[in-house]
DOSE-660606 format. One line per field, with one value per atom (N, C-alpha, C, O, CB): residue number from 0; residue in three letters; atom name; y, x, z. Coordinates in steps of 0.2 Angstrom, whole numbers, plus 5000, padded with zeros to 4 digits. Atoms other than C-alpha are relative to their C-alpha. Last residue first. Glycine has a CB too. Example, Ala and Ser with C-alpha at 12.3 -4.5 7.8 and 13.67 -1.06 7.14 Angstrom:
BEGIN
pos: (1/1/1/1/1/0/0/0/0/0)
code: (SER/SER/SER/SER/SER/ALA/ALA/ALA/ALA/ALA)
site: (N/CA/C/O/CB/N/CA/C/O/CB)
north: (4994/4995/5005/5011/5002/4994/4978/5006/5005/5000)
east: (4996/5068/4996/4999/5002/5004/5062/5004/5009/4995)
up: (4999/5036/5003/5004/4993/5000/5039/5000/5003/5006)
***
This chain:
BEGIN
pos: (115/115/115/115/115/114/114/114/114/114/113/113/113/113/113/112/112/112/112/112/111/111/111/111/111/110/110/110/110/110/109/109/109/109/109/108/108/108/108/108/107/107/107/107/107/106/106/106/106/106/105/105/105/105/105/104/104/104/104/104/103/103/103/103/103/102/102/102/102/102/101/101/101/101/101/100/100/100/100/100/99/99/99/99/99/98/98/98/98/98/97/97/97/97/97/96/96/96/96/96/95/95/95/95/95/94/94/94/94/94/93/93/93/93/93/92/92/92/92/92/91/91/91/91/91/90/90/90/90/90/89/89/89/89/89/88/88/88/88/88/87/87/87/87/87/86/86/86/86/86/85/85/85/85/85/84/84/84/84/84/83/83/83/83/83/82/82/82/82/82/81/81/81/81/81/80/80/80/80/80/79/79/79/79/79/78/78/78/78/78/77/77/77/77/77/76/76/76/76/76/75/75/75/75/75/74/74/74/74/74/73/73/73/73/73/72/72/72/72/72/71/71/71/71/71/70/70/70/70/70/69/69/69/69/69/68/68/68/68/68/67/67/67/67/67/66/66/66/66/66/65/65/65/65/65/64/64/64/64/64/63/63/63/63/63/62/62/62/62/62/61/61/61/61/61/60/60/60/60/60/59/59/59/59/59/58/58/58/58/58/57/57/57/57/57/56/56/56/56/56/55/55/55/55/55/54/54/54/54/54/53/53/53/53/53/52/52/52/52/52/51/51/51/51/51/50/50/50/50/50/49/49/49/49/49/48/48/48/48/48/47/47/47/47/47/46/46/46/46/46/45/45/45/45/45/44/44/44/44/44/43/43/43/43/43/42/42/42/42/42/41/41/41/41/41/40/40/40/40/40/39/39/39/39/39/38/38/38/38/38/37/37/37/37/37/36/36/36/36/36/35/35/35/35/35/34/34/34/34/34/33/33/33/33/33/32/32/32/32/32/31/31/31/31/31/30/30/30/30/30/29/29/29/29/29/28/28/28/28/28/27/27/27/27/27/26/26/26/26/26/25/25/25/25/25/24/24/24/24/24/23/23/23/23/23/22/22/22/22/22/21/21/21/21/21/20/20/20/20/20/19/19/19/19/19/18/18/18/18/18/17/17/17/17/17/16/16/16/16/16/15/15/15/15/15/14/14/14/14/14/13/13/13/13/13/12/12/12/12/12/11/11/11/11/11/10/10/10/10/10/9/9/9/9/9/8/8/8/8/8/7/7/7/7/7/6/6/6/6/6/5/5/5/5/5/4/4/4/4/4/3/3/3/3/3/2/2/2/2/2/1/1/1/1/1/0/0/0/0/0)
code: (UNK/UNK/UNK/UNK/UNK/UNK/UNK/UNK/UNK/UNK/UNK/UNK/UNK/UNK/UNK/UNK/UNK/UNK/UNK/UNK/UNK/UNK/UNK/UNK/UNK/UNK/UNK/UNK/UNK/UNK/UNK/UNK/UNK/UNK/UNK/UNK/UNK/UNK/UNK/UNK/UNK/UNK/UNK/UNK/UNK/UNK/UNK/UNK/UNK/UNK/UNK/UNK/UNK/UNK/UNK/UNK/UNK/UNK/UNK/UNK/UNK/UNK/UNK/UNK/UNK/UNK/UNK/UNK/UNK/UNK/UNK/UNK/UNK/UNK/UNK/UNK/UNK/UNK/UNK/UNK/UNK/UNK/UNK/UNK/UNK/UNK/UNK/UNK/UNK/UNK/UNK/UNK/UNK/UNK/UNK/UNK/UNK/UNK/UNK/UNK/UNK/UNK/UNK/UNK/UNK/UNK/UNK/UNK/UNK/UNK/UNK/UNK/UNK/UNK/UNK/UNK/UNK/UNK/UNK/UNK/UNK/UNK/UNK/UNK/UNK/UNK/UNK/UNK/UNK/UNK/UNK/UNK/UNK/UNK/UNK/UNK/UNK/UNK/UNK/UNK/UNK/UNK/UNK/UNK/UNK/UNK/UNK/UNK/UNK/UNK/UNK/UNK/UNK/UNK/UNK/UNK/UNK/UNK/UNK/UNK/UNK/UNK/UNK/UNK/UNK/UNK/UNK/UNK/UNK/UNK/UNK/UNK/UNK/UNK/UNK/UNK/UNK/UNK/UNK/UNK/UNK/UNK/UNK/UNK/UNK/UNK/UNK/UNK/UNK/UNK/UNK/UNK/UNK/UNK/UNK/UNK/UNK/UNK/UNK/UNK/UNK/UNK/UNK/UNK/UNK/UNK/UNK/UNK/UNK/UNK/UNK/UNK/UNK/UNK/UNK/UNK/UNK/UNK/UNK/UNK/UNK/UNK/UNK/UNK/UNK/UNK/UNK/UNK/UNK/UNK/UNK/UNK/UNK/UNK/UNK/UNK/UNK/UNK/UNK/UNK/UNK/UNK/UNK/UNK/UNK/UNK/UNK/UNK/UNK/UNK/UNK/UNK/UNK/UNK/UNK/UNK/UNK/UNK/UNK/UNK/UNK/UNK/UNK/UNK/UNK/UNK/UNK/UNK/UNK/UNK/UNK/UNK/UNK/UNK/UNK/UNK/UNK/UNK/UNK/UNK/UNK/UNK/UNK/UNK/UNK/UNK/UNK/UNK/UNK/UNK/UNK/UNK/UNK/UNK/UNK/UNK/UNK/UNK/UNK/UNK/UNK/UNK/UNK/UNK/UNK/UNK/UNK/UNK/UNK/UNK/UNK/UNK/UNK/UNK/UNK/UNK/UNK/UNK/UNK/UNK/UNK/UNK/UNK/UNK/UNK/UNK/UNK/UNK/UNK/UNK/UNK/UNK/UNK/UNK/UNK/UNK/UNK/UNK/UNK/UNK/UNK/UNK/UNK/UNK/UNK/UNK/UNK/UNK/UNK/UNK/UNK/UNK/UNK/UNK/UNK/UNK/UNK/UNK/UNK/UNK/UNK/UNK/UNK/UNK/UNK/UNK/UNK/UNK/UNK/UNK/UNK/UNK/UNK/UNK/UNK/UNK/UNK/UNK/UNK/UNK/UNK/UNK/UNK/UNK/UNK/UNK/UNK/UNK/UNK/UNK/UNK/UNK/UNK/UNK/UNK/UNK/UNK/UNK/UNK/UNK/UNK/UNK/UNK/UNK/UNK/UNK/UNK/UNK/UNK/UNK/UNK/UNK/UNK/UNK/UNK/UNK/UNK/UNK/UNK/UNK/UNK/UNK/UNK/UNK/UNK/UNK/UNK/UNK/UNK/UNK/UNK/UNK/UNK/UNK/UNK/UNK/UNK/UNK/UNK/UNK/UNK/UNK/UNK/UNK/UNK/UNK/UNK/UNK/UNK/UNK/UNK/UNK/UNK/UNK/UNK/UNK/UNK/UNK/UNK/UNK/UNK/UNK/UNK/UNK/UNK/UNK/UNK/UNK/UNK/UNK/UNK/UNK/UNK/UNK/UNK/UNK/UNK/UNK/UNK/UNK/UNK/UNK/UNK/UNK/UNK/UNK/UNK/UNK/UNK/UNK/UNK/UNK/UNK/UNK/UNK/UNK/UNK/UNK/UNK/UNK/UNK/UNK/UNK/UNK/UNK/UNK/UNK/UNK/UNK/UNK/UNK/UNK/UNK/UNK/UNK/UNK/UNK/UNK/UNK/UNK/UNK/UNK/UNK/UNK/UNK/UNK/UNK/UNK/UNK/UNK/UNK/UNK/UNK/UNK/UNK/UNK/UNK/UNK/UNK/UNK/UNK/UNK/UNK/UNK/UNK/UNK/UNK/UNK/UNK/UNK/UNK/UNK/UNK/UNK/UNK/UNK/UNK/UNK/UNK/UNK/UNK/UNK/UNK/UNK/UNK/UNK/UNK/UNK/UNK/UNK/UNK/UNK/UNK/UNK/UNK/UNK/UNK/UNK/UNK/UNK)
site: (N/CA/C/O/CB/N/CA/C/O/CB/N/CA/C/O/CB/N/CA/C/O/CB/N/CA/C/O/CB/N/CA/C/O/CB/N/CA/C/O/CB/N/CA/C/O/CB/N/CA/C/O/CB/N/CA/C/O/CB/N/CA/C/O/CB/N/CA/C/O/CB/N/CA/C/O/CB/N/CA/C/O/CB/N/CA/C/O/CB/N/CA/C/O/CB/N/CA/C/O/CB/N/CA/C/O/CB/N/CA/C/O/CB/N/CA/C/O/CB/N/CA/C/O/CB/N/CA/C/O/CB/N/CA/C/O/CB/N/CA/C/O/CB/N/CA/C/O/CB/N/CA/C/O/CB/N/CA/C/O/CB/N/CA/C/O/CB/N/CA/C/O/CB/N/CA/C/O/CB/N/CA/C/O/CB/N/CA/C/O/CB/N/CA/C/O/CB/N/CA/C/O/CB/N/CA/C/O/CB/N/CA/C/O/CB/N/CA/C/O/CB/N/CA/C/O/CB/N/CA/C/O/CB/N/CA/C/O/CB/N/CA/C/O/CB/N/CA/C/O/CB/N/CA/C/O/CB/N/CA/C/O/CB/N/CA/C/O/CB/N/CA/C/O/CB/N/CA/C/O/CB/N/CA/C/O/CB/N/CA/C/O/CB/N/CA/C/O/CB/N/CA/C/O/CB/N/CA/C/O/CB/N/CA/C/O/CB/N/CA/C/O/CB/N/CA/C/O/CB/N/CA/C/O/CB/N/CA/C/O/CB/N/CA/C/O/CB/N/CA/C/O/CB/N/CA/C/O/CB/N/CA/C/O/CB/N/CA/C/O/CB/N/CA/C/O/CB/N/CA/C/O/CB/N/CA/C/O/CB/N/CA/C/O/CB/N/CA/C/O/CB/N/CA/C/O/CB/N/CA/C/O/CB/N/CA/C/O/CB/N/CA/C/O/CB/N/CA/C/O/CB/N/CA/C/O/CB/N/CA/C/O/CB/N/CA/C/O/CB/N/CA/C/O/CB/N/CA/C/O/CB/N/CA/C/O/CB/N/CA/C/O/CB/N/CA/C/O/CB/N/CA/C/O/CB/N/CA/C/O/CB/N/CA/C/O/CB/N/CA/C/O/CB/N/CA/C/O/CB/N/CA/C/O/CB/N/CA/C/O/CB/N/CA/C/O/CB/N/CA/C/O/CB/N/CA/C/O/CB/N/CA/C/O/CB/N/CA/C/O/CB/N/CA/C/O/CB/N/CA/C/O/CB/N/CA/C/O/CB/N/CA/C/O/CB/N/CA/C/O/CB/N/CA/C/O/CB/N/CA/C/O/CB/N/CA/C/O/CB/N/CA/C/O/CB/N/CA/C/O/CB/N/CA/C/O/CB/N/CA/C/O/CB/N/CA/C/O/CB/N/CA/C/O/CB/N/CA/C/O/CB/N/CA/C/O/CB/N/CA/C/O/CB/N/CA/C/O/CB/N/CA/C/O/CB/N/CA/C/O/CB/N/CA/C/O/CB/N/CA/C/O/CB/N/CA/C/O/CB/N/CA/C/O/CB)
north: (5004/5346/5007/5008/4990/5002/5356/4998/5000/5009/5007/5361/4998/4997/4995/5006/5378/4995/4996/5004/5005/5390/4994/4992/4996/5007/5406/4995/4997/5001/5005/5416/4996/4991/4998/5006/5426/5000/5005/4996/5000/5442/4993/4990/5007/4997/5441/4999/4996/4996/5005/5436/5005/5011/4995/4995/5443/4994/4988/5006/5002/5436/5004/5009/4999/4998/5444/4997/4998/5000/4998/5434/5007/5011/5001/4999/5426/5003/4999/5007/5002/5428/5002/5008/5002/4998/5424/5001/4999/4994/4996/5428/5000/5005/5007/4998/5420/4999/4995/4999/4999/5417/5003/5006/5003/4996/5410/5001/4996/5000/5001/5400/5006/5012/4998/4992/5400/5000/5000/5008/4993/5384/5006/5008/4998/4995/5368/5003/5000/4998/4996/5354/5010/5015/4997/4996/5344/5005/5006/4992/4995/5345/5001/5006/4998/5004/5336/5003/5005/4995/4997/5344/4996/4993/5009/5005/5333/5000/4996/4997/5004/5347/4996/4995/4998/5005/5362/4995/4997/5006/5002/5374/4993/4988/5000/5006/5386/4996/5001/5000/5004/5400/4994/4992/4994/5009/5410/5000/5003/4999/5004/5429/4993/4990/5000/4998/5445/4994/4995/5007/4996/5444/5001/5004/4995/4994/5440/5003/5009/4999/4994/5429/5006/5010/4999/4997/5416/5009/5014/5000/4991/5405/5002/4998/5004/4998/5387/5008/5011/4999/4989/5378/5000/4996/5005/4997/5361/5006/5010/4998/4992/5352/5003/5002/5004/4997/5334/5009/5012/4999/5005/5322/5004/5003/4988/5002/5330/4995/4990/4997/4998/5337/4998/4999/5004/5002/5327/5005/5005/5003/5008/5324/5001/4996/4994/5002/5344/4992/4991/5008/5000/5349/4995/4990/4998/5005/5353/5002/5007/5001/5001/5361/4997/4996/4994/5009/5367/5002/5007/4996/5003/5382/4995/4991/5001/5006/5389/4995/4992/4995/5000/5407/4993/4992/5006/4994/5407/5001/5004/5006/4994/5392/5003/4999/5001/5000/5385/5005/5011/4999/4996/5380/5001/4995/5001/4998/5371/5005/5010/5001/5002/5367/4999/4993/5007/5000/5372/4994/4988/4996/5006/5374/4999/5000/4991/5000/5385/4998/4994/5002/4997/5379/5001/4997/4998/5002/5372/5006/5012/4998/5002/5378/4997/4996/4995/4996/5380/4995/4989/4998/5001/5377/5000/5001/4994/5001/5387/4998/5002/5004/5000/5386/5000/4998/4995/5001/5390/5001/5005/5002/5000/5393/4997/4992/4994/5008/5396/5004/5009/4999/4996/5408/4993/4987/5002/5009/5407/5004/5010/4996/5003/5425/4992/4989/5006/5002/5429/4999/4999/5005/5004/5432/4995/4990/5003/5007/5443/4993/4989/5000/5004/5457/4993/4989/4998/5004/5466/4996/4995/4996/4996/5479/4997/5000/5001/4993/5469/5002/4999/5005/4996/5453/5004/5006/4999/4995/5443/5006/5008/5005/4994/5428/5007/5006/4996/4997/5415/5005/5008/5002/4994/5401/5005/5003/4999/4998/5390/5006/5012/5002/4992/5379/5001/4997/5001/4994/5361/5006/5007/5003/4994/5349/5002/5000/5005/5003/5331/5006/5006/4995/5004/5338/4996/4991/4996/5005/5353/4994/4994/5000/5006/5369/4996/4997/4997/5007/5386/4997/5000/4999/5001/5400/4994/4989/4999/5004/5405/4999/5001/5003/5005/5413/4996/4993/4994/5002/5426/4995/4994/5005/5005/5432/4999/5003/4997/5000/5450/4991/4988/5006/5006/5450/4998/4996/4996/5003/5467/4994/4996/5003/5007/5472/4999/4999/4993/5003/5491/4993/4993/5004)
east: (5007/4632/5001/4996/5001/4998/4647/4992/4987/5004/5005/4646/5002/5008/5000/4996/4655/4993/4987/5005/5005/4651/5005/5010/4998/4998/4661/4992/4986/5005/5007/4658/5001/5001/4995/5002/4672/4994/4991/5005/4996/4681/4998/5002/4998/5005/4676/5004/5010/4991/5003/4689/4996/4997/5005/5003/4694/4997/4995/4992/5001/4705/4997/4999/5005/5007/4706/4998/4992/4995/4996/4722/4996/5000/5010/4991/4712/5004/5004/5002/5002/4692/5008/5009/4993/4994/4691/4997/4992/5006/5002/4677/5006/5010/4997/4999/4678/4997/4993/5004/5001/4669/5005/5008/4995/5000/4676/4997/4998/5002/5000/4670/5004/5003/4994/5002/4677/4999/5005/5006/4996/4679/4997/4991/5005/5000/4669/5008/5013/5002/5002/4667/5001/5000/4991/4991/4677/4997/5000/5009/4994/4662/5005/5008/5004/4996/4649/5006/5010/5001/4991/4637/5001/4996/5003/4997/4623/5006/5010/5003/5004/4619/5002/5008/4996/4997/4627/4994/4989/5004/5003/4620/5003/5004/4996/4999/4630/4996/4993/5004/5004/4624/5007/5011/4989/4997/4632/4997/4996/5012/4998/4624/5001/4998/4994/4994/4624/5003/5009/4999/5000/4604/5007/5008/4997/5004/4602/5001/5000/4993/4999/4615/4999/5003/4999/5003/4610/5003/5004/4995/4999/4622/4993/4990/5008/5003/4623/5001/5004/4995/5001/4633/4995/4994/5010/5001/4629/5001/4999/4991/5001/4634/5000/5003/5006/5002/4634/4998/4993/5004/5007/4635/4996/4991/5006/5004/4653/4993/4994/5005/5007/4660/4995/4989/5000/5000/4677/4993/4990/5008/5003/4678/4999/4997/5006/4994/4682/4996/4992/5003/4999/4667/5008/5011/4993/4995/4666/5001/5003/5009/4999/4651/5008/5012/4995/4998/4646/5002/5002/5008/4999/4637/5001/4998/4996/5004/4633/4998/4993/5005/5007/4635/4997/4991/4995/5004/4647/5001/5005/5002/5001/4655/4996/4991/5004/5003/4655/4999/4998/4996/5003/4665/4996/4996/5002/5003/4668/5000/5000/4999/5007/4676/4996/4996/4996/5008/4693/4993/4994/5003/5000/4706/4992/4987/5002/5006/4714/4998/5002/4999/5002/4725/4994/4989/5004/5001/4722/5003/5003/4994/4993/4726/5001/5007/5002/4993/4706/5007/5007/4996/5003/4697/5007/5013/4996/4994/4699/4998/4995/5003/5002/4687/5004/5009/4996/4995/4685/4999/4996/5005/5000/4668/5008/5008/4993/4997/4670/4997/4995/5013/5004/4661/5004/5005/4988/4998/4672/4997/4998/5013/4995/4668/4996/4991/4998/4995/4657/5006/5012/5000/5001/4640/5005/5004/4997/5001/4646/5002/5006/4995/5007/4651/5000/5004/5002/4998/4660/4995/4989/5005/4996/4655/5005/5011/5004/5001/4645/5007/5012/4998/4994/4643/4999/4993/5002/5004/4631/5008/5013/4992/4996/4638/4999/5001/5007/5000/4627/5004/5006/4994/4996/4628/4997/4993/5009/5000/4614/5005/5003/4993/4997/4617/4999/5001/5008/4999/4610/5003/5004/4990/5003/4611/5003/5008/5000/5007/4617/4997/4995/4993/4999/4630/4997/4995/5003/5002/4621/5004/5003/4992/5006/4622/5003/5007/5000/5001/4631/4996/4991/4998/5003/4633/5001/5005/4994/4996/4637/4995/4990/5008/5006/4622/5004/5001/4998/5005/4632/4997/4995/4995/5003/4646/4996/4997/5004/5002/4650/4997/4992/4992/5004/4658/4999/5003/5003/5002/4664/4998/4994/4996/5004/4673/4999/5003/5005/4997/4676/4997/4991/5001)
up: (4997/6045/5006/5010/5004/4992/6035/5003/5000/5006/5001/6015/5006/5006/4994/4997/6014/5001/5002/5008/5001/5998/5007/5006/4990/4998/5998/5001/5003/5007/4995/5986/5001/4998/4997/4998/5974/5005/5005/5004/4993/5969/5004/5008/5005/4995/5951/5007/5007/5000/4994/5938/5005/5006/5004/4994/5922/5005/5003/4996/4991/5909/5004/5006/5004/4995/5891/5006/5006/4996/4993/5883/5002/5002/4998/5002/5870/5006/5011/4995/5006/5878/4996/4996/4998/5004/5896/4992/4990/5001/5006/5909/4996/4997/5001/5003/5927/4992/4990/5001/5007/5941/4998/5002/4998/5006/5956/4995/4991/4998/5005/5971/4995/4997/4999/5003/5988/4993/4990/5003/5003/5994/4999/5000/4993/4996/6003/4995/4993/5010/5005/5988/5004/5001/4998/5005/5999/4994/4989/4994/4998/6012/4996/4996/5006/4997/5999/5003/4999/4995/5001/5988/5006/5009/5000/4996/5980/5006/5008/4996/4998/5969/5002/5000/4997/4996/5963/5005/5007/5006/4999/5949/5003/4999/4995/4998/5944/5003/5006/5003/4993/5934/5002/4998/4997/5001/5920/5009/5014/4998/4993/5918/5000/4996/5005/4998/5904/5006/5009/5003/4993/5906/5003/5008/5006/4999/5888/5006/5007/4999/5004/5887/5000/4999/4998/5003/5900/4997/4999/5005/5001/5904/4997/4994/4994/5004/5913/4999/5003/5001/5002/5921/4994/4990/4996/5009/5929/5001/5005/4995/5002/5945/4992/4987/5003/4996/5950/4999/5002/5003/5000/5935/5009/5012/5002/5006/5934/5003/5006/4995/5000/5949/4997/4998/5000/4993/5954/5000/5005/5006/4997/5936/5007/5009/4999/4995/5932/5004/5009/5007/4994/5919/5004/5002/5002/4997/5902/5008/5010/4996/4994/5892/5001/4997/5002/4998/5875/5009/5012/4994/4992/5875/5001/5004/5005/4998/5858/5007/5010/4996/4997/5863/4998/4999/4996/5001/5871/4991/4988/5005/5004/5880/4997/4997/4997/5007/5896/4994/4995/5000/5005/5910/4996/4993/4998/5004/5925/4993/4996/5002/4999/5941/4991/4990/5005/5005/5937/5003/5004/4990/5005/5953/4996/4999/5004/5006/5962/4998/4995/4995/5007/5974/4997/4998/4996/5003/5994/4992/4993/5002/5000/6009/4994/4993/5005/4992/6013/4999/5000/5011/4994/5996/5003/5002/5001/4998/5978/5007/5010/4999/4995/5964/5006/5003/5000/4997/5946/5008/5011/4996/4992/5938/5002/5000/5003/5000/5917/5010/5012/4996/4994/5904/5006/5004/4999/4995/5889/5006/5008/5001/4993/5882/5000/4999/5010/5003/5865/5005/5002/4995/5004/5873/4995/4993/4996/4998/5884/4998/4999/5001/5005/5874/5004/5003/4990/5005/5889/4996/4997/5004/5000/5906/4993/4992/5007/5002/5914/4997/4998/5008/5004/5920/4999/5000/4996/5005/5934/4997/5000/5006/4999/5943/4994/4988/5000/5006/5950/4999/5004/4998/5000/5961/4995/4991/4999/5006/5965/4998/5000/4999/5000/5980/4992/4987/5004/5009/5982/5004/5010/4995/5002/5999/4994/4991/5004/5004/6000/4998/4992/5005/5005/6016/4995/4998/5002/4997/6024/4994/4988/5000/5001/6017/5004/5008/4992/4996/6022/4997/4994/5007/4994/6009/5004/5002/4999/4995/5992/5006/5006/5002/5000/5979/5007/5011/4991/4993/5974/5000/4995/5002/4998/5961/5005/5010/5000/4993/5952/5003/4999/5000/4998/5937/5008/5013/4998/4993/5931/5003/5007/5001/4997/5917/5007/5012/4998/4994/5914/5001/5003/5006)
***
C-alpha cells in the first residue's frame, strides 16, 4: 500500500525558510517522479516542483525557482523541500506526490502559511 506522509509545514515570517519533507513507503522509490504540488486559499492545485529518480533532474514552476530546491534521498524512501525567501502567496497546503505511468499517489498535505 503507498503511503506518503508529509511534514515540516508551519507558520513563518515573510524572508523565512521551511523544510518540508515527505517520507514513502509501500513502492520502489527510486524509480517514481517525486514531485511537490501546492494549493492556496480558493485557489487550484498547482506544480511547485519535481524530481526525478534516481538521476534527479529538476524542474521547478517560475514563481519559485531560484527559491526552493527538491531533493530526494533514496535510501531513506524521502523527497525534501527546501523553501527560502518565502513570501505570503507561497501560503497553501503542500503536496507530495509519487507518479510513475498512470501510478499517482498523493499524501494528504502540510500546511505552510507565511504571515508577519
Amino acid at each position: 500500500q503507498v503511503q506518503l506522509v508529509e511534514s515540516g509545514g508551519g507558520l513563518v515570517q515573510p524572508g523565512g525558510s521551511l523544510r518540508l519533507s515527505c517520507a514513502a513507503s509501500g513502492f520502489t522509490f527510486s524509480s517514481y517522479l517525486m514531485s511537490w504540488y501546492r494549493q492556496g486559499p480558493g485557489k487550484e492545485r498547482e506544480f511547485v516542483a519535481f524530481i526525478a529518480g534516481p538521476a534527479g533532474s529538476t524542474n521547478y514552476a517560475a514563481s519559485v525557482k531560484g527559491r526552493f530546491t527538491i531533493s530526494r534521498d533514496d535510501a531513506k524512501n524521502t523527497v525534501y523541500l527546501q523553501m527560502n525567501t518565502l513570501k505570503p502567496e507561497d501560503t497553501a497546503v503542500y503536496y507530495c506526490n509519487a507518479r510513475r505511468g498512470s501510478d499517482d499517489n498523493w499524501g494528504q498535505g502540510t500546511q505552510v502559511t507565511v504571515s508577519q
